[in-house]
VOGU-513033 format. One record per atom (N, C-alpha, C): z, x, y; residue in one letter. Coordinates in steps of 0.02 Angstrom, whole numbers, padded with zeros to 5 digits, always signed. Each point is the difference from the previous one (the first is absolute). Layout:
N
ZXYA...
END
This chain:
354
-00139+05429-02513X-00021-00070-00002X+00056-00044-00026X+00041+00011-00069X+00062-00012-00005X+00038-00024+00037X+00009+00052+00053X+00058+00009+00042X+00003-00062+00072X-00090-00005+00005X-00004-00048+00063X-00020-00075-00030X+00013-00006-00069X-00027-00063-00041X+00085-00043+00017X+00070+00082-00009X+00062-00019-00022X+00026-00032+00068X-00019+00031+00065X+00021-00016+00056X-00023-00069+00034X-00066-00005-00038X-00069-00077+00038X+00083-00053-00056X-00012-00017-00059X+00062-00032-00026X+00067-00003+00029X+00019+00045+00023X+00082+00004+00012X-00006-00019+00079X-00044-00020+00033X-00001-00024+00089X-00005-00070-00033X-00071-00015-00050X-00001-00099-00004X+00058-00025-00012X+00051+00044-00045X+00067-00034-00017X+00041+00004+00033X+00010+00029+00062X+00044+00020+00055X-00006-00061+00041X-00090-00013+00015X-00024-00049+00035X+00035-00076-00016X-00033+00008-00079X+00024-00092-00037X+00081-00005+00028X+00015+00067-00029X+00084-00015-00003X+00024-00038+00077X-00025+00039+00055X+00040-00040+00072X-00043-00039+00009X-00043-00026-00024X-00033-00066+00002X+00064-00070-00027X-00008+00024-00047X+00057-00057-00033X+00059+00033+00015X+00024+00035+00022X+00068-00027+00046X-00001-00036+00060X-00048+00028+00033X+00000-00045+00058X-00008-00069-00020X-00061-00031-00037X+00019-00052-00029X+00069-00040-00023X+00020+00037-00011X+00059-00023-00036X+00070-00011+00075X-00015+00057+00015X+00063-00024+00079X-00047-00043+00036X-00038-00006+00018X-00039-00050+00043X+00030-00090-00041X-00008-00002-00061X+00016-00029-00039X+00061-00037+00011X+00040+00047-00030X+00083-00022+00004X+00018+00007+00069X-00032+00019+00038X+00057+00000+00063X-00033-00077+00050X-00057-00022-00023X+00019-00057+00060X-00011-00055-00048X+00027-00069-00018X-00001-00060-00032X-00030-00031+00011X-00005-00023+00108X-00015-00040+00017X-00091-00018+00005X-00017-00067-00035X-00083-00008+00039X-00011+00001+00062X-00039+00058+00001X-00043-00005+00084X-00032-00056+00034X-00006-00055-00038X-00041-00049+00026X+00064-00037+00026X+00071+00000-00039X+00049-00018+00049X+00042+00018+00033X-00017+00045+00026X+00046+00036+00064X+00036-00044+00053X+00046+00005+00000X+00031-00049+00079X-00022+00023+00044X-00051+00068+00005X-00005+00011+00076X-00060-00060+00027X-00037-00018-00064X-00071-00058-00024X-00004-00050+00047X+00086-00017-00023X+00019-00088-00014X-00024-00030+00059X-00033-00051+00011X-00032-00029+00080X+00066-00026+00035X+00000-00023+00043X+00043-00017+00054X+00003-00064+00010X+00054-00021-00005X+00004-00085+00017X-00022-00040+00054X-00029-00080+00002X-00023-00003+00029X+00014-00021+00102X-00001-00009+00026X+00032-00013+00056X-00023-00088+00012X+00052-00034+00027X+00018-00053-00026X-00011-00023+00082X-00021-00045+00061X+00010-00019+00066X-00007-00084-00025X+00058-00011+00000X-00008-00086+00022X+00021-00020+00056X-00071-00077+00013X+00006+00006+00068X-00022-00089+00014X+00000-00063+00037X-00019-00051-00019X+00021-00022+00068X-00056-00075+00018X+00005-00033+00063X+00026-00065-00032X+00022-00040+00080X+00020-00083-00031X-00045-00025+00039X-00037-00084-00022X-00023-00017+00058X+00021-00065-00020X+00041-00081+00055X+00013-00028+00004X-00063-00054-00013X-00009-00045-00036X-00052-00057-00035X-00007-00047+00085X-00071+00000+00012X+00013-00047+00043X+00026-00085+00001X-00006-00014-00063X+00013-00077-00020X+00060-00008+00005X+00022+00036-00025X+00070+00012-00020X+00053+00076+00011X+00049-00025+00059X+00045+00053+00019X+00028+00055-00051X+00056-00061-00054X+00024+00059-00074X-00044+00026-00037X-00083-00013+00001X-00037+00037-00047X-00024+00065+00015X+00000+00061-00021X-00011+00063+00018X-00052+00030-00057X-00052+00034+00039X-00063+00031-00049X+00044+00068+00010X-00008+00036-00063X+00014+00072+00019X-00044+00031-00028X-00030+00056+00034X-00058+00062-00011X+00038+00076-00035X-00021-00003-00050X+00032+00076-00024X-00041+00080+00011X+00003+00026+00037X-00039+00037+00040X+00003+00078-00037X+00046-00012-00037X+00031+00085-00053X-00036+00027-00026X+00017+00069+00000X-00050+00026-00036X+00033+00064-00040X-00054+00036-00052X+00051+00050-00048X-00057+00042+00017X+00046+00062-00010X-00049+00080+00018X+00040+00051-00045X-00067+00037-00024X+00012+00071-00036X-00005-00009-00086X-00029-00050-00004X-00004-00045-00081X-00083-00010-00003X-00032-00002-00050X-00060-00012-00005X-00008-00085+00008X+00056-00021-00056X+00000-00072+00009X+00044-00024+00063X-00043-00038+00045X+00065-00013+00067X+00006-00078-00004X+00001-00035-00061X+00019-00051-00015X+00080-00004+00013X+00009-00081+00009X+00092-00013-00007X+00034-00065-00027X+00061-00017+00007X+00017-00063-00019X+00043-00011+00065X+00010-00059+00010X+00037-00020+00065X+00060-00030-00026X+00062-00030+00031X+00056-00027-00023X+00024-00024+00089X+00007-00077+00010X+00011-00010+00076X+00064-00018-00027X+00047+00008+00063X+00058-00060+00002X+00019-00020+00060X-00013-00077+00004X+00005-00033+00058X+00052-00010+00041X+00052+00063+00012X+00063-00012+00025X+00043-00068-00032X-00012+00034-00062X+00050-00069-00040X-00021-00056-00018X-00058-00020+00035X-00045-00074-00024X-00050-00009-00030X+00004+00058-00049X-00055-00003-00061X-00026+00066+00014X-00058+00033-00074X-00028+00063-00018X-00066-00015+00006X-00026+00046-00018X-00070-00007-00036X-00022+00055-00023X-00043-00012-00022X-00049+00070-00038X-00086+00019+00021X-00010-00050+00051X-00065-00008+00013X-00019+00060+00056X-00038+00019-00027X-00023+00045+00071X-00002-00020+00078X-00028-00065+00000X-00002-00012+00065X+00024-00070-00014X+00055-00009+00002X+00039-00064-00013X-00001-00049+00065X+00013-00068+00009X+00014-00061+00055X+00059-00011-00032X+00031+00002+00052X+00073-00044-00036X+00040-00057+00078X+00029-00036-00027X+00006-00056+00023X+00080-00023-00015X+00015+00040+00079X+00090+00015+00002X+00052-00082+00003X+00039+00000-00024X+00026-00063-00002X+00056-00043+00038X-00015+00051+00065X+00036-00010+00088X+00005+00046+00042X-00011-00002+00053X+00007+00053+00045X+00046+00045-00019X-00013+00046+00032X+00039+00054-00009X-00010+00070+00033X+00046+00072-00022X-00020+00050+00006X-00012+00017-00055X-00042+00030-00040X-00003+00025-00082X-00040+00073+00010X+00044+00028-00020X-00025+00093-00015X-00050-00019-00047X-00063+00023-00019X-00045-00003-00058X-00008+00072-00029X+00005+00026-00064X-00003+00068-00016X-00074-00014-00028X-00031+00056-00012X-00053-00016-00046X-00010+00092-00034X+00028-00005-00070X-00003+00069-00035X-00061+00001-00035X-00004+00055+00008X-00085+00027-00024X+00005+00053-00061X-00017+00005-00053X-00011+00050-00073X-00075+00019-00006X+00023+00056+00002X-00087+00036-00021X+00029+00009-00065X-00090-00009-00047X-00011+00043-00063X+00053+00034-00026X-00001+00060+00041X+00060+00047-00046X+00091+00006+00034X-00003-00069-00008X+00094-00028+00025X+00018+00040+00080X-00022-00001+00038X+00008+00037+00077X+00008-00081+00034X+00039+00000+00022X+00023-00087+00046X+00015+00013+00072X-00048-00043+00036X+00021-00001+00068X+00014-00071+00023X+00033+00010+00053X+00037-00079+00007X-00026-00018+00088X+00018-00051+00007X-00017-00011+00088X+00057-00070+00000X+00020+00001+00078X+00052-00057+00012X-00039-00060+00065X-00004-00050+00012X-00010-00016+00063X+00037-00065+00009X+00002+00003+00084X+00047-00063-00017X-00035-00062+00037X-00009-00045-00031X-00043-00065+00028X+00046-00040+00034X+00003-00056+00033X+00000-00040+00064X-00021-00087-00021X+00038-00030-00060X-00042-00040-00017X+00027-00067+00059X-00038-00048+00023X+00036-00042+00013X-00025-00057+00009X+00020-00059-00014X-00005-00092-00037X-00088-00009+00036X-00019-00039-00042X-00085-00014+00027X+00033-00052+00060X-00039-00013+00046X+00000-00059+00061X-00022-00041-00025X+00011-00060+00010X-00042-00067-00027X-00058-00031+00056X-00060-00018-00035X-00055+00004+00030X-00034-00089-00021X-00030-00018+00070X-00008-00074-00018X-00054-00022+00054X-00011-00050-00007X-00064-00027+00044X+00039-00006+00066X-00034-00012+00046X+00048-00026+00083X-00076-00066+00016X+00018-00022-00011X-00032-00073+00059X+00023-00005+00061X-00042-00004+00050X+00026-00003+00072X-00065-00051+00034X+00018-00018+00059X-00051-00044+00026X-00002+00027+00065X-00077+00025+00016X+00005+00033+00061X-00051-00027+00047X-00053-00074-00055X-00049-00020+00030X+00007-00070+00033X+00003-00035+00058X-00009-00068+00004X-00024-00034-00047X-00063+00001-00024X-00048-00043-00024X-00007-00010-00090X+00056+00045-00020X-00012-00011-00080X+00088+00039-00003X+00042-00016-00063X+00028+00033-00028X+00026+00051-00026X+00026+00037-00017X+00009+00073-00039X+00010-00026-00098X-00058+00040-00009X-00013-00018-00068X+00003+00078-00039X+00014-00023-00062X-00014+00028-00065X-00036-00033-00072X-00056-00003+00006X-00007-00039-00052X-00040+00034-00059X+00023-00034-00051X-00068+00026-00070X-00016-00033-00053X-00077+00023-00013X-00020-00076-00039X-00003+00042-00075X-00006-00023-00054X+00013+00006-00076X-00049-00062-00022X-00041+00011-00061X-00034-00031-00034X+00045-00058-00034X-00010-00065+00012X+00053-00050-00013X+00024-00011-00061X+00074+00000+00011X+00057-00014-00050X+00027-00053+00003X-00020-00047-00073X+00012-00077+00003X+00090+00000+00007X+00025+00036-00053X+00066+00018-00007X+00025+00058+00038X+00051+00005+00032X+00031+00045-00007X+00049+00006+00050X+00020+00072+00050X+00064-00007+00053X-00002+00058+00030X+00024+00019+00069X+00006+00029+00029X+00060+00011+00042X+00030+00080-00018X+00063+00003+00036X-00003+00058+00028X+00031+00015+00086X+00014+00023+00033X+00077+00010+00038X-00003+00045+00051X+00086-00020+00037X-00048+00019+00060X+00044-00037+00033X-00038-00001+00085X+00087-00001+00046X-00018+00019+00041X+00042+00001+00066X-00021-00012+00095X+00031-00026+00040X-00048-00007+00043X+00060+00029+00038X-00030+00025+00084X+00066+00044+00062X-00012-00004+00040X+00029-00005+00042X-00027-00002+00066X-00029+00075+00032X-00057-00003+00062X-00027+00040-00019X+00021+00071+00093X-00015+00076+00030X+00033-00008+00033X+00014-00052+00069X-00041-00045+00022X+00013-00010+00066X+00041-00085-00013X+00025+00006-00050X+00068-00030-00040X-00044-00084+00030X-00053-00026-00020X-00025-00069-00013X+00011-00028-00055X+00002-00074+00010X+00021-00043-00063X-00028+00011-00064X+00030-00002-00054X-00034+00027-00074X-00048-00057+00005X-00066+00014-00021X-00031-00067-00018X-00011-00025-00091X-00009-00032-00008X-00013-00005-00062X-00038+00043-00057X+00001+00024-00045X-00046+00008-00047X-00018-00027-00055X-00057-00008-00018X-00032-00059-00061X-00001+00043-00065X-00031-00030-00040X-00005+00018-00099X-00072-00064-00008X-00050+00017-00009X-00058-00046-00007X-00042+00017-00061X+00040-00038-00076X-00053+00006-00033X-00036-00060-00012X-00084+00029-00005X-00063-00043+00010X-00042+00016-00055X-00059-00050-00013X-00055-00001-00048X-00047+00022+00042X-00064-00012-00010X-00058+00011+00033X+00000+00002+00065X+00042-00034+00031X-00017+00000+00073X+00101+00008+00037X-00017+00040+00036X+00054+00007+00052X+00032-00038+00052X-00034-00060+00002X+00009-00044+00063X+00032-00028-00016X+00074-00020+00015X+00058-00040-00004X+00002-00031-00047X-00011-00096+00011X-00036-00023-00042X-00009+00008-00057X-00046+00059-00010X-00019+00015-00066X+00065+00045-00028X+00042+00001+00043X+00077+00052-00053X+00009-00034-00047X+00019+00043-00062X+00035-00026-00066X+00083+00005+00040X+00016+00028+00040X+00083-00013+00034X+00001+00054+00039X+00013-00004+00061X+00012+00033+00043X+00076+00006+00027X+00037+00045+00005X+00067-00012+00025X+00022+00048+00063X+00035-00042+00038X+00017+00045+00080X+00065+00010-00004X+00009+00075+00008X+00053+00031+00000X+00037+00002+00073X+00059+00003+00003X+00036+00005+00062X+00043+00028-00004X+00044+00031+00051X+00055+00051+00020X+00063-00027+00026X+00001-00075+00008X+00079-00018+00023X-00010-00081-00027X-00033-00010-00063X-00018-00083-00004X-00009-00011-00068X-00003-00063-00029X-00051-00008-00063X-00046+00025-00019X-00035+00041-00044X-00057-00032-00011X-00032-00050-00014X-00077+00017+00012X-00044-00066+00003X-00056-00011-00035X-00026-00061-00039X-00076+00014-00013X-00042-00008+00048X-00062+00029+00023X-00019+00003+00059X-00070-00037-00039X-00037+00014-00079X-00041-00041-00006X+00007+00003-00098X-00031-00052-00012X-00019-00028-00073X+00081-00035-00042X+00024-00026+00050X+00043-00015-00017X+00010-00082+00021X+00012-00044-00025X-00013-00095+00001X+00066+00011+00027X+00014-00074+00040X+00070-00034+00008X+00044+00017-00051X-00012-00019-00048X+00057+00006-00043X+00026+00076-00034X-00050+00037+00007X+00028+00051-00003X+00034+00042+00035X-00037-00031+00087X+00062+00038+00052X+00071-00044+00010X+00010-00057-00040X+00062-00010+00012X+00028+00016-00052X-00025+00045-00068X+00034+00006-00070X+00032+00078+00026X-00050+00038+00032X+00002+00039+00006X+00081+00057+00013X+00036+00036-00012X+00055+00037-00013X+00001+00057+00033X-00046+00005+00067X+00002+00095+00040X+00083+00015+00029X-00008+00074-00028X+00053+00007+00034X-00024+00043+00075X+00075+00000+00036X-00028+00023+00082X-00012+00087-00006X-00044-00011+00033X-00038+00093+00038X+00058+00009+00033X-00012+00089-00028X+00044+00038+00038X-00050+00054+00045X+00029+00030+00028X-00042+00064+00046X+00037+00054-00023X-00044+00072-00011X+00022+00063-00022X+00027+00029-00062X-00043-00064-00049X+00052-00011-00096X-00090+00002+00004X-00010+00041-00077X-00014-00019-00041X-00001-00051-00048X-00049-00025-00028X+00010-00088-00026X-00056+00015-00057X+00003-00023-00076X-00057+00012-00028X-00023-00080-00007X-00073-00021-00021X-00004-00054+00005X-00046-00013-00071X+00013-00047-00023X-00075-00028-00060X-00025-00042-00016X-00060-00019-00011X-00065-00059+00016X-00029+00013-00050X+00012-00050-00049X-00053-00008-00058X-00024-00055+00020X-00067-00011-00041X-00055-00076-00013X-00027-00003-00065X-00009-00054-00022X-00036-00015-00051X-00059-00043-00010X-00070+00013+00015X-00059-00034-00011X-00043-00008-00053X-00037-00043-00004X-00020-00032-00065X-00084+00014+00017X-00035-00002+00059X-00069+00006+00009X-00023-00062-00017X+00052-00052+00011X-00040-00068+00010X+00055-00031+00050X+00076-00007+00001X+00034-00036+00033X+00030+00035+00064X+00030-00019+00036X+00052+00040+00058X+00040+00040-00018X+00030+00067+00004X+00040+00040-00033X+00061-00019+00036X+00060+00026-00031X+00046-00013+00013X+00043+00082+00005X+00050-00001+00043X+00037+00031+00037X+00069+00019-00025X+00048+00047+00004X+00051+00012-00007X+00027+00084+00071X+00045-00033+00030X+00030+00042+00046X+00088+00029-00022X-00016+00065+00020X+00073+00024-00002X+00023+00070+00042X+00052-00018+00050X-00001+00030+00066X+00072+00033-00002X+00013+00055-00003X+00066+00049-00011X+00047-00025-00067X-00030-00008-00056X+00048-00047-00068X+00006-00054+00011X-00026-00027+00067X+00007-00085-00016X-00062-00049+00001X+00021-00028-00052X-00074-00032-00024X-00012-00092+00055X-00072+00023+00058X-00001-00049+00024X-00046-00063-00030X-00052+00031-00039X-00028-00082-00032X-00032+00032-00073X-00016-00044-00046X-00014+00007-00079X-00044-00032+00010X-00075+00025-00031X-00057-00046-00003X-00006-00064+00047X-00018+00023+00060X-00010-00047+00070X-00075+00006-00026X-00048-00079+00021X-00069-00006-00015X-00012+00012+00070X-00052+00065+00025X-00024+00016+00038X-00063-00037+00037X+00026-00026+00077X-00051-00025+00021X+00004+00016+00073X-00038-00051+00029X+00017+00025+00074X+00055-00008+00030X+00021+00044+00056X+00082-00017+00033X+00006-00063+00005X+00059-00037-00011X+00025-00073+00037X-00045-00041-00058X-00063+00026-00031X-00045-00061-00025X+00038-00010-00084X-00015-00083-00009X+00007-00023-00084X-00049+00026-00029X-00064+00001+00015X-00054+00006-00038X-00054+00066+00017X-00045-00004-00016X-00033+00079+00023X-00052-00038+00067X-00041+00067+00029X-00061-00018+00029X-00050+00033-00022X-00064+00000+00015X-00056+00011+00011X+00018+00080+00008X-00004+00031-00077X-00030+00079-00026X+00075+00020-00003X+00050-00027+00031X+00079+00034-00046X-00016-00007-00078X-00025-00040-00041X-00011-00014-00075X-00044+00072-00010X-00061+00004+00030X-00013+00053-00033X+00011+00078+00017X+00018+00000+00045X+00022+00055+00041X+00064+00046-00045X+00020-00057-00039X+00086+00036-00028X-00006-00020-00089X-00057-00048-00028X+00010-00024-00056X-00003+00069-00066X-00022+00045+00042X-00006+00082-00051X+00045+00036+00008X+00076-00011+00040X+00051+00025+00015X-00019+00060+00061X+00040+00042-00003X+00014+00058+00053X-00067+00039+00018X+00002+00012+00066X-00065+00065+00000X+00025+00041+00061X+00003-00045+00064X+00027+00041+00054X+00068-00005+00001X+00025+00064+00051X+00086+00004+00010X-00007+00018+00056X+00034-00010+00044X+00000-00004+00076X+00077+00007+00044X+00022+00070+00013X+00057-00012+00031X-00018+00014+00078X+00025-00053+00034X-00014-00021+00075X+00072+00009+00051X-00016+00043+00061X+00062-00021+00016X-00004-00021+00087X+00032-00056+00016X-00012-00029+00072X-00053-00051+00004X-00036-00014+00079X-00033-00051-00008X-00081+00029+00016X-00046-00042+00003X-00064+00014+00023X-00013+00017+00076X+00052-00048+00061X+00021+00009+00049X+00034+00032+00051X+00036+00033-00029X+00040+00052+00040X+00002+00072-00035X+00049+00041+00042X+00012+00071-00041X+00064+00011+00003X+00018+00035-00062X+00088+00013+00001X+00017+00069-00019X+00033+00033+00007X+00002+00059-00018X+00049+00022-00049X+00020-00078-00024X+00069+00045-00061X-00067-00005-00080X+00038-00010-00043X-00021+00036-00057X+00010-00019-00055X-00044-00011-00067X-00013-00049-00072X-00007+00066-00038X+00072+00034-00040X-00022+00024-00035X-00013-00024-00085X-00044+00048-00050X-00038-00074-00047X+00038+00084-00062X+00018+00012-00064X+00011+00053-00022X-00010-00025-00076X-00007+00029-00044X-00014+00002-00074X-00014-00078-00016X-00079+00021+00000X-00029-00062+00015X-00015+00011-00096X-00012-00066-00030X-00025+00009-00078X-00027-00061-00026X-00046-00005+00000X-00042-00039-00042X-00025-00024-00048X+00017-00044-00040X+00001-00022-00068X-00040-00037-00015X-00036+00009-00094X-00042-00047-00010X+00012-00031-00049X+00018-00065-00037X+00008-00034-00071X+00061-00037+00021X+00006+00013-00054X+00087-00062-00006X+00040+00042-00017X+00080-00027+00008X+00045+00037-00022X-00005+00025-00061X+00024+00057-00003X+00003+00053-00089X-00081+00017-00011X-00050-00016+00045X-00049+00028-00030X-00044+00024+00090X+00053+00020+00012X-00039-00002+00072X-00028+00095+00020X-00055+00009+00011X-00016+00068+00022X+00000+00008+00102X-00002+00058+00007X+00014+00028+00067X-00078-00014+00008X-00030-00030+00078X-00051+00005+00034X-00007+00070+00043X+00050-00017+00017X-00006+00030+00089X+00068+00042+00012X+00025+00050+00014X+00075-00002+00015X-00002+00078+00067X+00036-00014+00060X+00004+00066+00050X+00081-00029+00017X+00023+00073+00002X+00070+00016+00018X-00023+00042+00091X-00058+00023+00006X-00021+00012+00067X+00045+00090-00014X+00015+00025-00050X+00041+00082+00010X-00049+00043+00001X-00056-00026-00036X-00075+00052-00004X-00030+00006+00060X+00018-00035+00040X-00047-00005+00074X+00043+00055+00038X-00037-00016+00073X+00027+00057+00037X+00017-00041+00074X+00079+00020+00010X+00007-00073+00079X-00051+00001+00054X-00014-00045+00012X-00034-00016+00083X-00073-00002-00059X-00017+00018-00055X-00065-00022-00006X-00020-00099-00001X-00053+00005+00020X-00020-00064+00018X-00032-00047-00066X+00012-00044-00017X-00024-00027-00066X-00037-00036+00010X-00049-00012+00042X-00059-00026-00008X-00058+00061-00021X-00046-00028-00059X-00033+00035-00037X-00047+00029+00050X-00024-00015+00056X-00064+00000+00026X+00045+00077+00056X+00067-00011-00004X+00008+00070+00041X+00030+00044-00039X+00033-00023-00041X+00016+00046-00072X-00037-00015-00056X-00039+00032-00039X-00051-00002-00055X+00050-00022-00070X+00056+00037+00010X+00049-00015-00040X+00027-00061-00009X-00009-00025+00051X+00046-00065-00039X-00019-00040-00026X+00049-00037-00046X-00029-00048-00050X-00018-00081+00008X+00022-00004+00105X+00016-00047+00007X-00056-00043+00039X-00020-00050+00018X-00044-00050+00022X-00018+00006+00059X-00046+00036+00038X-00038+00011+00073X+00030-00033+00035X+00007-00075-00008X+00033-00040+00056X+00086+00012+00009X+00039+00047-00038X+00045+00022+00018X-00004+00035+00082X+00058-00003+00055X+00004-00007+00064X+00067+00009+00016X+00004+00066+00035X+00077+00013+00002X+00038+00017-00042X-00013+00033-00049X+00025+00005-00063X+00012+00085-00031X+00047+00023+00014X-00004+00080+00006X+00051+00015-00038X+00025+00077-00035X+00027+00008-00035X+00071+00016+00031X+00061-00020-00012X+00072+00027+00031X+00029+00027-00028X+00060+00039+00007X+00043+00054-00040X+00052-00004+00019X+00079-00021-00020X+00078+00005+00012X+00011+00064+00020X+00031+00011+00060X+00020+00096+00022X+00082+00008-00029X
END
């Protein structure tokens, strides 16, 4: 019994003993934590940048860009963007507009960073080139009435209105005819103009109405040209009891200063010019040719702007540069919903410089 008590002891200690060695080399021989093994480590993420341009319709140099990129093999597939506009500015916006500052060719890069620093880049090259200039066209294509543009505004005792107009001949090369500038109060009918003025292409201008003797001989027009640009400006000042009065100014030269508005040729007023104009401005009316015939050249009317108050305190009414539109659309409201302009507009469509 002894003998198998001595042997059951001398195996447990044999046992313990390569227990704790193994312990012990298991121990010292590896350092590293298992939880960080490089074989572990995840894999970086894959980076595709990728982005469209699309040209602004209003405007030629303005460009929307879409960032279409994307990150893979990351839980988070978030990113940051970094554009550069071939030299004409950065940004940081994901889906940035930018608004180039002349035609051109411009490479655009747009680099992409995921989460864990992996960068992908993309190049494209855009095509920018100058917006066209866009403007009313008046033409007269009817016997029996005019080619109009007109629009009415809730009346402004004070204020002014400036445009640039040009008139051309049109193709089957007929005489330029005239085009008018008619601002009016309540009523549109001659007569009742606060000043009407007729433009021409190889002559003086003229007042055609609200203008007395003495103001068409004070008067200072200089001569129409054909195929120029010309800007023009027409202030008035009304009181809502007396006749308003007038001021014209036709390419920098100033043709009359506070002219008292009445009927053409007349000293004195008639019957409803007093009240027709005593609240200042309401209608604007650009006309081009006669009621009688048809001509086929052309009144163009361009950054038209409308003012209300007196000088230094004057706010914007009304103002079209015509770049938001689209050419050949028609500006009478009743065939375009869009426009801002007066039903009885006639002939009056949108044009574009090629």
């Amino acid at each position: 019994m002894k003998n198998f008590l001595r042997n059951v002891n001398k195996n447990v200690f044999l046992m313990m003993s390569l227990f704790l060695s193994l312990t012990v080399i298991i121990s010292c021989g590896d350092d590293e934590d298992p939880m960080t093994d490089p074989m572990d480590d995840p894999d970086p993420s894959t980076v595709i940048a990728n982005f469209s341009a699309q040209v602004d319709a209003e405007n030629s140099l303005t460009y929307n860009f879409t960032n279409s990129s994307v990150v893979n093999g990351i839980t988070d597939k978030s990113f940051t963007s970094s554009w550069d506009f071939g030299g004409d500015g950065t940004s940081t916006d994901e889906n940035p507009t930018h608004i180039f500052t002349s035609e051109g060719t411009y490479d655009v890069t747009l680099t992409v960073t995921a989460t864990d620093g992996e960068v992908g880049t993309a190049t494209e090259t855009v095509e920018v080139t100058a917006p066209k200039n866009r403007y009313a066209v008046i033409t007269d294509t009817k016997d029996d009435d005019t080619g109009e543009l007109r629009l009415g505004v809730d009346s402004i005792q004070t204020g002014r209105v400036t445009f640039m107009y040009r008139v051309a001949e049109g193709p089957v090369d007929m005489d330029i005819q005239d085009g008018f500038i008619n601002v009016a109060g309540s009523s549109t009918s001659g007569d009742d103009a606060i000043v009407e003025v007729r433009l021409k292409d190889n002559a003086p201008h003229e007042f055609r109405e609200g203008a007395s003797d003495a103001a068409i001989a004070a008067a200072n027009f200089p001569e129409g040209v054909a195929n120029t640009w010309v800007p023009i400006e027409i202030s008035w000042s009304a009181d809502g009891v007396s006749t308003p009065t007038y001021s014209v100014v036709i390419g920098g030269q100033t043709v009359i200063v506070d002219a008292i508005s009445t009927t053409n040729g007349g000293d004195g007023d008639v019957d409803g010019h007093l009240a027709a104009t005593l609240d200042g401005a309401r209608n604007f009316q650009w006309k081009y040719a006669s009621n009688s015939n048809v001509n086929d050249g052309v009144y163009h009317v361009d950054d038209i702007v409308i003012y209300s108050g007196a000088a230094g305190a004057e706010t914007i009414v009304f103002q079209d540069n015509f770049q938001g539109r689209v050419a050949g659309q028609d500006l009478n409201p009743e065939v375009n919903l869009e426009s801002p302009y007066h039903p009885n507009s006639s002939d009056a469509t949108v044009g574009e410089d090629q």
